[in-house]
LUMDO-166898 format. One record per residue (C-alpha): residue in three letters; z, y, x. Coordinates in steps of 0.001 Angstrom, whole numbers, padded with zeros to 6 digits, always signed. Each point is the difference from the previous one (the first is absolute). Layout:
BEGIN
ALAZYX;...
END
This chain:
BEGIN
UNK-041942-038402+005747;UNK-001045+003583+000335;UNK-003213+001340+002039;UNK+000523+001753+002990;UNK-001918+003306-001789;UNK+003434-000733-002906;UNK+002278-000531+002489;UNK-001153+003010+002456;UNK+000377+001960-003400;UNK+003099-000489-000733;UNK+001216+000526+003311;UNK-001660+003439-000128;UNK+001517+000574-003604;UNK+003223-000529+001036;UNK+000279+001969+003499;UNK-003013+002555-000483;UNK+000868+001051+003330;UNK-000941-003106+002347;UNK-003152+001082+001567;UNK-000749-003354+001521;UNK+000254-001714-003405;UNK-002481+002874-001422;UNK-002035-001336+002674;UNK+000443-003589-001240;UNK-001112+000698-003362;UNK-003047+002038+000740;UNK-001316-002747+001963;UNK+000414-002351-002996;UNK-001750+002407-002151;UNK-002584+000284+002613;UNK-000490-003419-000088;UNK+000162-000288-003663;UNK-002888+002676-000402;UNK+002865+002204-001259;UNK-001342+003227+002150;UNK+001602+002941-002263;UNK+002902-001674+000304;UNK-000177-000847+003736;UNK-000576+003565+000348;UNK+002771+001203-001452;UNK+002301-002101+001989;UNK-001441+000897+003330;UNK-000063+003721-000966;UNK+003825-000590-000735;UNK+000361-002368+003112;UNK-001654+003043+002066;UNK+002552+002514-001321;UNK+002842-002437+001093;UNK-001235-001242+003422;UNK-001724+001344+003314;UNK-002545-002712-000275;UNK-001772-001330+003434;UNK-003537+000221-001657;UNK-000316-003545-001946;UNK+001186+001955-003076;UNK-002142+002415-000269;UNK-002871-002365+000760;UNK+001053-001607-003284;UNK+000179+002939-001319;UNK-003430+000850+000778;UNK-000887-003497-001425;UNK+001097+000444-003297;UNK-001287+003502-000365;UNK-003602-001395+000898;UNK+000255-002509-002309;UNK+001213+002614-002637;UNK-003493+001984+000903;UNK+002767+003169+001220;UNK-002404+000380+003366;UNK+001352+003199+001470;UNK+003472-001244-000474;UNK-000288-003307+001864;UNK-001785+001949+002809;UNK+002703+002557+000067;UNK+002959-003470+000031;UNK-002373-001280+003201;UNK+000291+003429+001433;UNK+003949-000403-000474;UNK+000201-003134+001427;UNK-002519+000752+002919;UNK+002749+002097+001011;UNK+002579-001733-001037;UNK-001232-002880+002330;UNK-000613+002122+002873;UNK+003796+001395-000420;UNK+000870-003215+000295;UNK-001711-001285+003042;UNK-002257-002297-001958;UNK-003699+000746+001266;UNK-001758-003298-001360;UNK+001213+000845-003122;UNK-001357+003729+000132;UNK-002664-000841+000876;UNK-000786-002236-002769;UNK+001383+002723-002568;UNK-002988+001834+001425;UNK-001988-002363-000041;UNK+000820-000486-003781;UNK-000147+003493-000292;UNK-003189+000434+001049;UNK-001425-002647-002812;UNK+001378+002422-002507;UNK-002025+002421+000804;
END
């Protein structure tokens, strides 16, 4: 039986275009400590879908982990807003929050 991380993969491979399963499979890598590859996937997620903020939180996540600083404080700045466009203050606020620890 495949993982998920195989199975989110091939669902990727074969429609590159399903943002939600791009989604999928960088939270497998994430999980997997699979961060360049988690980033890639949310970077292509992000060019695909108006995320609400929780994407570019991960995204932040896995450029941190990647030791790429300015650019997960840049992906909380994106979702900050992103959040706030949406009408989802808790979650703003702990972008900022986050944000703020990057420093």
């Amino acid at each position: 039986m495949p993982s998920k991380l195989e199975t989110f993969r091939a669902m990727v491979a074969k429609n590159p275009e399903n943002a939600l399963a791009r989604f999928g499979l960088a939270n497998e890598a994430m999980k997997s400590g699979l961060y360049a590859e988690a980033v890639e996937q949310l970077e292509a997620y992000h060019a695909r879908y108006d995320d609400e903020g929780n994407g570019w939180s991960r995204l932040a996540e896995g450029l941190a982990s990647l030791g790429r600083l300015p650019e997960a404080r840049a992906a909380l700045d994106k979702g900050i807003a992103a959040a706030r466009r949406f009408g989802h203050g808790g979650l703003a606020s702990e972008l900022e929050m986050r944000r703020q620890e990057l420093e």
